[in-house]
N, CA, C and O atoms as a DFTB+ gen file, in Angstrom:
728 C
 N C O
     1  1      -0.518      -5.272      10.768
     2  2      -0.764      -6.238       9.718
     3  2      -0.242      -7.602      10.167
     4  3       0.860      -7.574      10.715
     5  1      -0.751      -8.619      10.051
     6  2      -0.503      -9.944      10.123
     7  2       0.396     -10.799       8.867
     8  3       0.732     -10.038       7.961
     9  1       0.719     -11.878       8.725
    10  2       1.416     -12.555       7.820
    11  2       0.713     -12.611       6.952
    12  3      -0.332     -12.029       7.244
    13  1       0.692     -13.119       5.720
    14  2       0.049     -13.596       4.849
    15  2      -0.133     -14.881       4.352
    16  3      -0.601     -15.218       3.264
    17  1       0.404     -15.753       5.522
    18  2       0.277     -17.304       5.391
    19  2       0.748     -17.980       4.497
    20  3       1.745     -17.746       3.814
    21  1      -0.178     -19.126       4.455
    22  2       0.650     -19.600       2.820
    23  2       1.264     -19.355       1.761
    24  3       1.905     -20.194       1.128
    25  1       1.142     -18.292       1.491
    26  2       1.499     -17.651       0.156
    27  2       3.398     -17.911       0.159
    28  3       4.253     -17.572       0.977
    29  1       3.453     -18.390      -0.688
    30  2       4.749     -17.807      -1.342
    31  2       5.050     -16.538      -1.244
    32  3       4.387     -15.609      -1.707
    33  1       6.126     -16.461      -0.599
    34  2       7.423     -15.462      -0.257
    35  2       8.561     -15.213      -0.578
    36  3       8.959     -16.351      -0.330
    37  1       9.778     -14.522      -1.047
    38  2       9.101     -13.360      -2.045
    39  2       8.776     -13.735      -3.291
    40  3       9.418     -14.736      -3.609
    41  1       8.000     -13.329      -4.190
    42  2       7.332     -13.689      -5.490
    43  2       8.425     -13.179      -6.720
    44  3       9.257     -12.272      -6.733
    45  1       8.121     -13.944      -7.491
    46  2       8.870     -13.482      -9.081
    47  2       8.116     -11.663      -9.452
    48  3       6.939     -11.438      -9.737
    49  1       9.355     -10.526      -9.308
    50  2       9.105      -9.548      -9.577
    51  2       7.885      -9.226     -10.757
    52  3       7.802      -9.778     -11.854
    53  1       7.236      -8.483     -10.366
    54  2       6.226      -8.110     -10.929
    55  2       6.217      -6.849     -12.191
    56  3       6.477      -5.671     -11.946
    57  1       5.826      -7.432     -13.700
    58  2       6.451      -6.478     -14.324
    59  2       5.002      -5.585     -14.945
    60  3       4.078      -6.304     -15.328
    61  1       4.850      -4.375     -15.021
    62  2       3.768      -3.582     -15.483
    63  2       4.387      -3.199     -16.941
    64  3       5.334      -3.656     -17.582
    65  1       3.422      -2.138     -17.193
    66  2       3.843      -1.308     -18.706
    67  2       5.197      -0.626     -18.560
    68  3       6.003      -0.595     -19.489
    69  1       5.477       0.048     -17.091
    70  2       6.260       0.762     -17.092
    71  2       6.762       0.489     -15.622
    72  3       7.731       1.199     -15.352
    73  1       6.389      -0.302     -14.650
    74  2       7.328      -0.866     -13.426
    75  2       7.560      -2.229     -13.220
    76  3       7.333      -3.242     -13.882
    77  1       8.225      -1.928     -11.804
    78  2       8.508      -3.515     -11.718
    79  2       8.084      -3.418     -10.104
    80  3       8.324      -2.506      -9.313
    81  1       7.408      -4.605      -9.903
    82  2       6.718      -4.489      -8.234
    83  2       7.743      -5.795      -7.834
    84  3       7.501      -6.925      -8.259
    85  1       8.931      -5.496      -6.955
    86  2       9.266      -6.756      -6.405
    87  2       9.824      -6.734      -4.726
    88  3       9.521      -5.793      -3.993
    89  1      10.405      -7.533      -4.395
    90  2      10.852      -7.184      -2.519
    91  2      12.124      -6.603      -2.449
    92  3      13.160      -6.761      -3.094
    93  1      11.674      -5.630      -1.165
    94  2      13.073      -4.841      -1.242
    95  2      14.299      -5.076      -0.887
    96  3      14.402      -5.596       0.224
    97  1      15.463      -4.829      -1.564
    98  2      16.505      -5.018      -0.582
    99  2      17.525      -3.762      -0.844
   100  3      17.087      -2.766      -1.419
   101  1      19.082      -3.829      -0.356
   102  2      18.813      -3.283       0.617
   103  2      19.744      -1.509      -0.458
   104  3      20.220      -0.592       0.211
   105  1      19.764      -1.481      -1.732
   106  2      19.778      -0.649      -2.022
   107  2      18.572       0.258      -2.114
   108  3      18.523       1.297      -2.772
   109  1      17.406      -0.365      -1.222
   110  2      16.498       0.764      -1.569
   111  2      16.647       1.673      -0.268
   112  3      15.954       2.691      -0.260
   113  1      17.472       1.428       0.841
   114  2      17.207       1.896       1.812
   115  2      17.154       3.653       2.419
   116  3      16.745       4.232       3.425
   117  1      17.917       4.068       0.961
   118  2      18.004       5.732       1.103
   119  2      16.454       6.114       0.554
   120  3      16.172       7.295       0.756
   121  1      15.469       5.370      -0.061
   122  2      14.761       5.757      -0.746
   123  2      13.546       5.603       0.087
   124  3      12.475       6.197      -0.041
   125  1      14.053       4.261       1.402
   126  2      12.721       3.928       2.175
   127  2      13.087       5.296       3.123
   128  3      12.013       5.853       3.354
   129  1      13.936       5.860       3.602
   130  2      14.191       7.014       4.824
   131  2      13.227       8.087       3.696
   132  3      12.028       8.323       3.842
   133  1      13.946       8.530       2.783
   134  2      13.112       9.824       1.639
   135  2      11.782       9.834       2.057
   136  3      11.356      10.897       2.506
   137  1      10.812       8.579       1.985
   138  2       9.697       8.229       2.277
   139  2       9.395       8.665       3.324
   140  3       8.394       9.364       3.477
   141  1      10.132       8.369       4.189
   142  2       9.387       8.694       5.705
   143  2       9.654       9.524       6.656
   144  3       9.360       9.645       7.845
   145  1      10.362      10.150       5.777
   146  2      11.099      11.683       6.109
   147  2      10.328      12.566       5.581
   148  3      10.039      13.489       6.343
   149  1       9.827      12.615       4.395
   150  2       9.323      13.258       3.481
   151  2       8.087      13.832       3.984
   152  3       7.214      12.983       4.165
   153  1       7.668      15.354       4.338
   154  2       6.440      15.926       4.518
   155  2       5.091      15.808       4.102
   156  3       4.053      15.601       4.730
   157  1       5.399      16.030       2.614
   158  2       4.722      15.780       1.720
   159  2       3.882      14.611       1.542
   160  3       2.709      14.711       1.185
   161  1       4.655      13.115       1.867
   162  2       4.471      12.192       2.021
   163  2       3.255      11.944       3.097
   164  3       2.061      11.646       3.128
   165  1       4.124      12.199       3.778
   166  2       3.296      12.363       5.271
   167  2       2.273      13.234       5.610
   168  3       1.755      13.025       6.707
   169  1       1.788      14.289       4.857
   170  2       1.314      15.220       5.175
   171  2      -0.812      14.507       5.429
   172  3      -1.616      15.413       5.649
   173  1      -0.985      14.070       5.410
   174  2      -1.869      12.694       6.029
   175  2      -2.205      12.142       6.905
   176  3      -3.291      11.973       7.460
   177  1      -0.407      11.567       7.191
   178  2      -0.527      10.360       7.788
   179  2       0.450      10.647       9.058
   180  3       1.245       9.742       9.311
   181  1       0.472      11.505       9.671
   182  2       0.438      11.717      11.105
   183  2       1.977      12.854      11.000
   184  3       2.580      13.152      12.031
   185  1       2.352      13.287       9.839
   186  2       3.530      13.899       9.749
   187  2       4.747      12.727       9.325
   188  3       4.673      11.501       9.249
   189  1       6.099      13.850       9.044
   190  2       7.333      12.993       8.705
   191  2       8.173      12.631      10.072
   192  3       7.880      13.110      11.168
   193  1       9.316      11.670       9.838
   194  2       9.471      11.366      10.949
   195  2      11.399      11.934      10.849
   196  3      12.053      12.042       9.811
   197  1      11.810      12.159      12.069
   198  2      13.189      13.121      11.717
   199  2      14.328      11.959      10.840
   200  3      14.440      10.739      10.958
   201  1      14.791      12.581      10.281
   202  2      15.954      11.784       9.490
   203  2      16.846      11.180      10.114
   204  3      17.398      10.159       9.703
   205  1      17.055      11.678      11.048
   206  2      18.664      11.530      11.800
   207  2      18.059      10.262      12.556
   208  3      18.752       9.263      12.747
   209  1      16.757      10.350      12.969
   210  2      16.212       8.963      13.670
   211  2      16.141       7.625      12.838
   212  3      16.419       6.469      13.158
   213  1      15.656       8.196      11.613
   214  2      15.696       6.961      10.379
   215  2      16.824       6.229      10.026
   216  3      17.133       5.066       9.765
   217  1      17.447       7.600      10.132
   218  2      19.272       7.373       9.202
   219  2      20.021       5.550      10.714
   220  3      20.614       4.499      10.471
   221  1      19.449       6.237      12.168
   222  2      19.901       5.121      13.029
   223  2      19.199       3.388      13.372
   224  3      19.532       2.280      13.793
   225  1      17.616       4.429      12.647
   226  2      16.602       2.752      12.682
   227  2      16.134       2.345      11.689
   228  3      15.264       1.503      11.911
   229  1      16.262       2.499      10.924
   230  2      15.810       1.830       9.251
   231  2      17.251       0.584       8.846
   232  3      18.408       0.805       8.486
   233  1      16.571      -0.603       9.088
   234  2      17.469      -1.788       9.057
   235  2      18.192      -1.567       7.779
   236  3      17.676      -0.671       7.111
   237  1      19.259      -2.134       7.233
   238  2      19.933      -2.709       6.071
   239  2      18.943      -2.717       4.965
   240  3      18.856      -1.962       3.997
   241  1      18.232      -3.711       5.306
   242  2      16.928      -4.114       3.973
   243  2      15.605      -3.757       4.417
   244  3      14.769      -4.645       4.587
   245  1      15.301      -2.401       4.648
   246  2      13.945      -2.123       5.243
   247  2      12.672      -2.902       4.165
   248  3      12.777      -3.443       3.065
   249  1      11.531      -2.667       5.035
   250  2      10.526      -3.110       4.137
   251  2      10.236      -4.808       4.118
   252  3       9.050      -5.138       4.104
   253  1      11.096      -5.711       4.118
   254  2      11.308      -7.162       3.682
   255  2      10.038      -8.134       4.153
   256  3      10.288      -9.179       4.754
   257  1       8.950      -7.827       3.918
   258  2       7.861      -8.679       4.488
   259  2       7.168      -8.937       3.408
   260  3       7.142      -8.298       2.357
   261  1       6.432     -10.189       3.787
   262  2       5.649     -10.551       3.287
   263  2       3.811      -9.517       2.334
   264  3       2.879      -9.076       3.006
   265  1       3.870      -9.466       1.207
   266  2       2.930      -8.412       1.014
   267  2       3.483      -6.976       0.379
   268  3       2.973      -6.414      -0.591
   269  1       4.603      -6.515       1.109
   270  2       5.038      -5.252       0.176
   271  2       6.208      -5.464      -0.906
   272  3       7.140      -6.267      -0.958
   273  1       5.857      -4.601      -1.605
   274  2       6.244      -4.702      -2.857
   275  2       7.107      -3.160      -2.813
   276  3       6.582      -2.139      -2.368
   277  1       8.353      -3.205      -3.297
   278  2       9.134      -2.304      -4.075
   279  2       8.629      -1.449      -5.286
   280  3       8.718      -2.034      -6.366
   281  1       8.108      -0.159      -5.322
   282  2       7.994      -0.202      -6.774
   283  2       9.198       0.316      -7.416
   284  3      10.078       0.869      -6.757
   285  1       9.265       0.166      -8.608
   286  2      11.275       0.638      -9.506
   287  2      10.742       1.080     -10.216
   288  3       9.699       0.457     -10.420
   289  1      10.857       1.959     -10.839
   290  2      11.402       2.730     -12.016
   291  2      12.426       2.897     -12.761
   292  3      13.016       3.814     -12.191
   293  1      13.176       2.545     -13.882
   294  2      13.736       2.365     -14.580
   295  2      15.034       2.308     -13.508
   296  3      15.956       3.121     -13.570
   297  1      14.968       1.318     -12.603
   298  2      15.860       0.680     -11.686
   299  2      16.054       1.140     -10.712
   300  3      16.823       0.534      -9.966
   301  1      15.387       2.574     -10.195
   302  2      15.909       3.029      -8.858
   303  2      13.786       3.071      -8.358
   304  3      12.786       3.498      -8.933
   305  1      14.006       2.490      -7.264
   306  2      12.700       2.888      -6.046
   307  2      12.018       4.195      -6.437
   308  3      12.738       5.039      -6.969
   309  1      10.948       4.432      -6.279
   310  2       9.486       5.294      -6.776
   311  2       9.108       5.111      -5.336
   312  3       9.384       6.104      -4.663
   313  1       8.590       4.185      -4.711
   314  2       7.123       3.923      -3.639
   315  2       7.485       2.254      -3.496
   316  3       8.280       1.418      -3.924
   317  1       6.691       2.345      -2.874
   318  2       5.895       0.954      -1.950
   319  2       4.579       0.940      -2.717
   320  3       4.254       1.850      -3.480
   321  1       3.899      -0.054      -2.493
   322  2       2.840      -0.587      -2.094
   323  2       3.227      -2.102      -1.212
   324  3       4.255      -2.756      -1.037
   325  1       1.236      -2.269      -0.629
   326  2       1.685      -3.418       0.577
   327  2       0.053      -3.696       0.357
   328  3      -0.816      -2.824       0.348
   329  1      -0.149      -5.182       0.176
   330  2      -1.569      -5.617       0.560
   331  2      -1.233      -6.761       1.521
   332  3      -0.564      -7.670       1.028
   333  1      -1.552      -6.864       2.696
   334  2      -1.509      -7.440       4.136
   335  2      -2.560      -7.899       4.706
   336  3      -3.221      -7.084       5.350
   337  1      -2.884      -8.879       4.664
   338  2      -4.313      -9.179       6.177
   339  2      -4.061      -8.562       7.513
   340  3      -3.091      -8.549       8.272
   341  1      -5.380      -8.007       7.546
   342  2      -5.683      -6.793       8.481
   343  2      -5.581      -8.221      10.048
   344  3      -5.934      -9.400      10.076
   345  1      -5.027      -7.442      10.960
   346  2      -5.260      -8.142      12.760
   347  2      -6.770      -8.361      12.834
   348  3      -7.617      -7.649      12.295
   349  1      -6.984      -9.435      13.569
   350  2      -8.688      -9.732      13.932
   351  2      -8.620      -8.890      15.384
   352  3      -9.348      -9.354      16.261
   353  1      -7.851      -7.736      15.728
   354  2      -7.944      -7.193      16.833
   355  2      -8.108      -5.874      16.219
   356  3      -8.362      -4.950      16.992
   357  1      -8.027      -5.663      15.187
   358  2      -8.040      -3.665      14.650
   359  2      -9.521      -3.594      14.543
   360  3     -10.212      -4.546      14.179
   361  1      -9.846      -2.765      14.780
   362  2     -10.944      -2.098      14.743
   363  2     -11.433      -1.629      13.479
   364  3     -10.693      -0.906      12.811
   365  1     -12.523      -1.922      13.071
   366  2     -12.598      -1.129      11.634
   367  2     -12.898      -2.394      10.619
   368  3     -13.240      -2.008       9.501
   369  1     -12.864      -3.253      10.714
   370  2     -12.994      -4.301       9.892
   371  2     -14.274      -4.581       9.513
   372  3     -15.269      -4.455      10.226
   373  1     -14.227      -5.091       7.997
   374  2     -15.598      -4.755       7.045
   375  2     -16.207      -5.945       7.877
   376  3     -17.140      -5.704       8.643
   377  1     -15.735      -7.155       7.757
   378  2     -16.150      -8.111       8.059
   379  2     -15.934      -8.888       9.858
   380  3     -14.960      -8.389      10.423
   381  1     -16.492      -9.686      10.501
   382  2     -16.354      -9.284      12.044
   383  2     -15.193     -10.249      12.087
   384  3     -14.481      -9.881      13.022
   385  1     -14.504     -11.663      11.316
   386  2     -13.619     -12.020      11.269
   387  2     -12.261     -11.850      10.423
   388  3     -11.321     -12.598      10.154
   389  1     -12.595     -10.529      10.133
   390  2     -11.241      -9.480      10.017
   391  2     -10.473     -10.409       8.917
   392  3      -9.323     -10.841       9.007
   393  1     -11.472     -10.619       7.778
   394  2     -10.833     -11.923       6.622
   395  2     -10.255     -10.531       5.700
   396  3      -9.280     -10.902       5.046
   397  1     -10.456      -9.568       5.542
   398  2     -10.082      -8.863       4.543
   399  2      -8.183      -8.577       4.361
   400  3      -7.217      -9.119       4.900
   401  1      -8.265      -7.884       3.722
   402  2      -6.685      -7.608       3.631
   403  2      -6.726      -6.063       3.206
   404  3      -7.544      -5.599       2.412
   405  1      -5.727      -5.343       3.850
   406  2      -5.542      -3.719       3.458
   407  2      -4.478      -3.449       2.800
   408  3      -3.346      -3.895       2.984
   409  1      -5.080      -2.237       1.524
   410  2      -3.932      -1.791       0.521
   411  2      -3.371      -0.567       1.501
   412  3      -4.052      -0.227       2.469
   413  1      -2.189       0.036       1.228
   414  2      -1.218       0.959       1.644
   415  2      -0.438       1.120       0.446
   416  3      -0.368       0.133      -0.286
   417  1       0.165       2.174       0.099
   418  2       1.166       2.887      -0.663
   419  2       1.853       3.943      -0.391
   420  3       1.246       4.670       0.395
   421  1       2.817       4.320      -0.692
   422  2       3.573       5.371      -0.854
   423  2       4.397       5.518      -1.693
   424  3       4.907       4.443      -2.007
   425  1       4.947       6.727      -2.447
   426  2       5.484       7.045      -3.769
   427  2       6.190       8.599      -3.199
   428  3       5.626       9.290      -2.351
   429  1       7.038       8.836      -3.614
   430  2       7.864       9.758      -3.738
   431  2       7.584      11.109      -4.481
   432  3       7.638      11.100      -5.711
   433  1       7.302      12.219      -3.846
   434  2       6.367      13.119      -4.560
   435  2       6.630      13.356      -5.646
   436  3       5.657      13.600      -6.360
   437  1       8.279      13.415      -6.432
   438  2       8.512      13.955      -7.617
   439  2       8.202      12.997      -8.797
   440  3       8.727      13.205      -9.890
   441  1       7.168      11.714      -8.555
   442  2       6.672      10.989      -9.284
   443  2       5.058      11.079      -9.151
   444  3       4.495      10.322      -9.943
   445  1       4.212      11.815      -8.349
   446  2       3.181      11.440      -8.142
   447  2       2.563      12.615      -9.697
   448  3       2.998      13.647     -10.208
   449  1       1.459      11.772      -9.932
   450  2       0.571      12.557     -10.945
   451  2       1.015      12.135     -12.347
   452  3       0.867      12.818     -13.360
   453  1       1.507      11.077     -12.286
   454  2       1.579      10.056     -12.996
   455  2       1.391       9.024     -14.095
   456  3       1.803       8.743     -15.220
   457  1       0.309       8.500     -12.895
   458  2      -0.005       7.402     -12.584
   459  2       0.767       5.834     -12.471
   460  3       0.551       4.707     -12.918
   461  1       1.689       6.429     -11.684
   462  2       2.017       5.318     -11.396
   463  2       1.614       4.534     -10.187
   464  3       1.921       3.342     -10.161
   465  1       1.114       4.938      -9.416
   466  2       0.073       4.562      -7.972
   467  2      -1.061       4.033      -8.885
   468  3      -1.461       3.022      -8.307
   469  1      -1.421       4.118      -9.450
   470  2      -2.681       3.794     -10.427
   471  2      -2.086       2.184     -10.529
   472  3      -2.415       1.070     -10.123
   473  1      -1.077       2.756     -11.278
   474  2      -0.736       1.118     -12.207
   475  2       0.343       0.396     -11.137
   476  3       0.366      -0.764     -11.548
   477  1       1.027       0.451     -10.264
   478  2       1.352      -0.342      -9.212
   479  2       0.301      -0.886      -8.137
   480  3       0.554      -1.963      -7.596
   481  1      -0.854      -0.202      -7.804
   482  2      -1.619      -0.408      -6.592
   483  2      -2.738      -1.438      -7.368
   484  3      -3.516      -2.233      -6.840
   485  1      -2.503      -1.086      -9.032
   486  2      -3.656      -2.465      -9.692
   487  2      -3.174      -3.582      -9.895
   488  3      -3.881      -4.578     -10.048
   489  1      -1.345      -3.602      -9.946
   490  2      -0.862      -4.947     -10.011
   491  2      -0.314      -5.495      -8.774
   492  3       0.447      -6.462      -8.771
   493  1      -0.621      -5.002      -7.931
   494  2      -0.503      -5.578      -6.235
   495  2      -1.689      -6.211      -6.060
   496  3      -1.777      -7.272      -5.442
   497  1      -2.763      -5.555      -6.634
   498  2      -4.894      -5.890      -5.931
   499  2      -4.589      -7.246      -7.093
   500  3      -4.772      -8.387      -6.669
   501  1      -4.247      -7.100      -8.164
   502  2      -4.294      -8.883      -9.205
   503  2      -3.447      -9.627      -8.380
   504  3      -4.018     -10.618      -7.926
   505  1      -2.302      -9.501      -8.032
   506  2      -1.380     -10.634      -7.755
   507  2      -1.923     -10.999      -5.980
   508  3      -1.684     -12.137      -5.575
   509  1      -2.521     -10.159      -5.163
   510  2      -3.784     -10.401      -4.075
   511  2      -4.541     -11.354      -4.497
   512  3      -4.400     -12.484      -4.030
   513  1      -5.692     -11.025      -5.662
   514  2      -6.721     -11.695      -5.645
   515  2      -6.435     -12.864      -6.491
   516  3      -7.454     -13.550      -6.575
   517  1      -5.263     -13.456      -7.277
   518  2      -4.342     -14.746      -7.574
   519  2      -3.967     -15.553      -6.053
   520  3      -4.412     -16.556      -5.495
   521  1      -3.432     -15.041      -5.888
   522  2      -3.032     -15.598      -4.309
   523  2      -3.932     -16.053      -3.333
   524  3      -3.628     -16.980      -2.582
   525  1      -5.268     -15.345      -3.270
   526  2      -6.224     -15.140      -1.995
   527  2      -7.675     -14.905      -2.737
   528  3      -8.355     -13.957      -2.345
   529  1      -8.107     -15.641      -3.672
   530  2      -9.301     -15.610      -4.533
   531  2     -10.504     -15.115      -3.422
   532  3     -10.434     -15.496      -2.254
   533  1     -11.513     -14.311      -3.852
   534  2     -12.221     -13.541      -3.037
   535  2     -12.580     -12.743      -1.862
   536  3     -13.638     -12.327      -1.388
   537  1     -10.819     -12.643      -1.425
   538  2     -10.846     -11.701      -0.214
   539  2     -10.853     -10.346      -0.599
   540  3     -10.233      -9.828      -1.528
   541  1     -11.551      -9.873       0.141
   542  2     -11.745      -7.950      -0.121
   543  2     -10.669      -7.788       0.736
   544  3     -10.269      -8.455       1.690
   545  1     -10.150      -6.437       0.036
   546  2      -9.338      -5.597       0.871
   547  2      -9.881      -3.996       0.636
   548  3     -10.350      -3.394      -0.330
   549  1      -9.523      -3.597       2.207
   550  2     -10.099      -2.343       2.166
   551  2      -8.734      -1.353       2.161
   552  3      -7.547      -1.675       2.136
   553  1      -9.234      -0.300       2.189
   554  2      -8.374       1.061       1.992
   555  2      -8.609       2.661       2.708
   556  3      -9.324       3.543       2.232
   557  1      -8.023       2.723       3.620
   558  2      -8.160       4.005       4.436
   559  2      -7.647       4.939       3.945
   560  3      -6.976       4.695       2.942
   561  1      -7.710       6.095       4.317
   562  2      -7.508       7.673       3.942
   563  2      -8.893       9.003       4.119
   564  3     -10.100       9.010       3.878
   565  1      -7.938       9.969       4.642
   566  2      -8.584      10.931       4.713
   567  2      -9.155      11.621       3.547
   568  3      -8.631      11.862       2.459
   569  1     -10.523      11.937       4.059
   570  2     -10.831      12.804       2.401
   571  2     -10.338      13.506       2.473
   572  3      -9.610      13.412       1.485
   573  1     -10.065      14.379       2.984
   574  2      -9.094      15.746       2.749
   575  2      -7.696      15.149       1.672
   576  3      -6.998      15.731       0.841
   577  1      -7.727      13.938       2.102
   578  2      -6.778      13.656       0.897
   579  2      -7.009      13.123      -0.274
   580  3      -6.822      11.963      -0.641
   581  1      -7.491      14.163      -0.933
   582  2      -7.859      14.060      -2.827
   583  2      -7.213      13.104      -3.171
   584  3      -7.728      11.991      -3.273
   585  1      -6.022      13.325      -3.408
   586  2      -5.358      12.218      -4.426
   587  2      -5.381      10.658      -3.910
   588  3      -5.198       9.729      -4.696
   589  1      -5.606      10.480      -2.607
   590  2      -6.070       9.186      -2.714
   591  2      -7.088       8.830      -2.584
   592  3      -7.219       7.606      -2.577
   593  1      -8.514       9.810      -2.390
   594  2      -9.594       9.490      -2.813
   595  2      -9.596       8.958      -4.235
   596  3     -10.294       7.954      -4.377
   597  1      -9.012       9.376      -5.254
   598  2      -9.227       9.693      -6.579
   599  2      -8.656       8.284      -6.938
   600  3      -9.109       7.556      -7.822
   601  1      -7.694       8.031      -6.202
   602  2      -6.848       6.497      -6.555
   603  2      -7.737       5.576      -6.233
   604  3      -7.987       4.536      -6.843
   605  1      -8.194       5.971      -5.288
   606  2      -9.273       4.640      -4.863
   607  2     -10.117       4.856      -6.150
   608  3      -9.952       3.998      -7.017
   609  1     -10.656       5.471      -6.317
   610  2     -12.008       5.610      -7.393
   611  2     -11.443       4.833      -8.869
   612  3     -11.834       4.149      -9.814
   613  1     -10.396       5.400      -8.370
   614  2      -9.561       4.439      -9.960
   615  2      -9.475       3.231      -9.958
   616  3      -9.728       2.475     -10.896
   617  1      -9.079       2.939      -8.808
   618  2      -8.532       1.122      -8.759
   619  2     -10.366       0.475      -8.341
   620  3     -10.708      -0.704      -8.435
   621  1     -10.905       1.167      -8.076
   622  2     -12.346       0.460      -7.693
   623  2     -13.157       0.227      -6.352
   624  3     -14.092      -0.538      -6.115
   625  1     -12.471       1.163      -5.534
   626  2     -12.735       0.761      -4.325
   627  2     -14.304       1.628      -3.801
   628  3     -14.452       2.849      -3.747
   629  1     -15.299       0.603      -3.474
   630  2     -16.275       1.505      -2.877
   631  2     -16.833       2.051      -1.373
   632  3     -16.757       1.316      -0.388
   633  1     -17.303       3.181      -1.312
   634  2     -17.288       3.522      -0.159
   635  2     -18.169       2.626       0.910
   636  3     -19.346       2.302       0.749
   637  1     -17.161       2.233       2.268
   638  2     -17.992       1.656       2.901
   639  2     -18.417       2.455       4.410
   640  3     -19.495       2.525       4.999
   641  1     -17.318       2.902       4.669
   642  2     -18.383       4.314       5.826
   643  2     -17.035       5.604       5.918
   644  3     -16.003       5.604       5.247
   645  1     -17.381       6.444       6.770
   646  2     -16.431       7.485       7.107
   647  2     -16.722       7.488       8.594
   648  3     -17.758       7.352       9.243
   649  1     -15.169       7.737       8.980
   650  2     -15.373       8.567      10.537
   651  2     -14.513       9.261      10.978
   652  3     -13.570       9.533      10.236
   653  1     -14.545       9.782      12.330
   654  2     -13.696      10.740      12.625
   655  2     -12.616      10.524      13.576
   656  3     -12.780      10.672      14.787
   657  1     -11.271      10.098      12.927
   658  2     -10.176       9.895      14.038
   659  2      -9.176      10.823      13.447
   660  3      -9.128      11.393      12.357
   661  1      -8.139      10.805      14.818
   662  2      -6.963      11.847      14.458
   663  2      -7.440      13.465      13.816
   664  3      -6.808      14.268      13.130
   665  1      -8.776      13.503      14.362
   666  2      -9.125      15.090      13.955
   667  2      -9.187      15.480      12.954
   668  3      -8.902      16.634      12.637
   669  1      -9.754      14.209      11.878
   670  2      -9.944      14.155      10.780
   671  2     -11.000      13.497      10.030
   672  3     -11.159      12.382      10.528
   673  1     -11.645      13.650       9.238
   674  2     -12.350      12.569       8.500
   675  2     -11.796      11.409       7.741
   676  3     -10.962      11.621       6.860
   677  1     -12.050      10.643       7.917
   678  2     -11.400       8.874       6.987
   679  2     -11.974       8.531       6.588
   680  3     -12.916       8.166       7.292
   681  1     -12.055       8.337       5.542
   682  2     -12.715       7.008       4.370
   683  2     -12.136       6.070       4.734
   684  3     -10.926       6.036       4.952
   685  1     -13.272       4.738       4.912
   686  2     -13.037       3.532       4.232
   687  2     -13.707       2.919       3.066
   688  3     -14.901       3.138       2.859
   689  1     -12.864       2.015       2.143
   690  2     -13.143       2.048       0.829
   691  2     -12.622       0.647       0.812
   692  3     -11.548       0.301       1.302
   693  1     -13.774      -0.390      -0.004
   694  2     -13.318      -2.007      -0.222
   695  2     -13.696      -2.106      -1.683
   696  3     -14.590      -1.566      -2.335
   697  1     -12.494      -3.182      -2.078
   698  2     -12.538      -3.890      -3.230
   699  2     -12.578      -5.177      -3.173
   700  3     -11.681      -5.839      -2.650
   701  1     -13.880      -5.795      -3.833
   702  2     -13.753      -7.158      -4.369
   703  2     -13.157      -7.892      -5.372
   704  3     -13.893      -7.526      -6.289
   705  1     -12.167      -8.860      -6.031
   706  2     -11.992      -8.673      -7.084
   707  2     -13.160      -9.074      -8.158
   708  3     -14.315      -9.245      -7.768
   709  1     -12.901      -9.173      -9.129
   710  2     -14.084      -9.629     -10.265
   711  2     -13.579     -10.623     -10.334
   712  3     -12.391     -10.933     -10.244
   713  1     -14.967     -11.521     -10.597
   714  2     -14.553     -13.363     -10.908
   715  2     -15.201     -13.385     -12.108
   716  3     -16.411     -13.159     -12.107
   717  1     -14.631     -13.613     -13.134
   718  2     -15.150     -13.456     -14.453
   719  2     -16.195     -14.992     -14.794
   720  3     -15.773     -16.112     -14.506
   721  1     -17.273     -14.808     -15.300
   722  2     -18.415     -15.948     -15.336
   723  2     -17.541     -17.400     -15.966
   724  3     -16.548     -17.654     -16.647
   725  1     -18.560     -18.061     -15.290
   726  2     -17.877     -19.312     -15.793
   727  2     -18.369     -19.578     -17.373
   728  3     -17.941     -20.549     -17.998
């Protein structure tokens, strides 16, 4: 993922019905290892990664970039989300000057089914398309992985092709935002 340029960095926390999307620091850091330790999590996205490795490389304030967002729950970390402009060198890009931007998430299994990926990953795509008026961002995942097929279908994302990497099938899936008529 690339910077996100102009934009203002970090933003006034983001408040939903029931979260708060803001930048991490550095009490979330037992919650960013959980994440990426976590099987479950991972079970996707190439496997978990060992703890004892995390516990030595996961900085102070993991996460701290431009684009991802903390999600909280009644004050302690749930997930991530992250909308980022995609490299004009990745492969895969809707468009051939790689203008789009890609959603990512992760959530902590003993919260998923929810919906709180629902309602964090829709107030990341608004405060995107505020920031960056008519850029699409797309969204990868394996079909084999239901539940984020199903998220996509929720937040709006339509199918733009499938293929086969990592010995798997992948969706890609883009959202435009809506520009409401003048």
């Amino acid at each position: 993922m690339t910077e996100l340029g102009a934009v203002a960095w970090p933003v006034d926390p983001i408040k939903t019905e029931r979260l708060v999307l803001r930048e991490s620091e550095a009490r979330d850091r037992a919650a960013f290892i959980e994440l990426f330790a976590s099987a479950d999590v991972h079970t996707y996205l190439g496997g978990p990664q060992p703890r004892d490795e995390l516990e030595r490389s996961v900085p102070e304030t993991p996460g701290r970039r431009p684009g991802l967002f903390v999600i909280e729950l009644d004050g302690a970390m749930i997930g991530t989300a992250e909308v980022s402009r995609r490299d004009a060198e990745r492969r895969g890009n809707v468009r051939p000057d790689a203008g789009e931007a890609e959603l990512s998430y992760l959530f902590l299994p003993e919260v998923w089914g929810r919906g709180y990926a629902t309602e964090a990953c829709a107030a990341a795509l608004d405060w995107f398309a505020d920031a960056f008026p008519g850029v699409a961002v797309v969204l990868y995942t394996q079909t084999a992985n239901v539940r984020s097929m199903r998220l996509a279908t929720k937040l709006g994302f339509t199918e733009v092709k499938r293929f086969e990497k990592w010995d798997a099938e992948q969706w890609m899936g883009e959202w435009s935002p809506v520009t409401p008529p003048a």
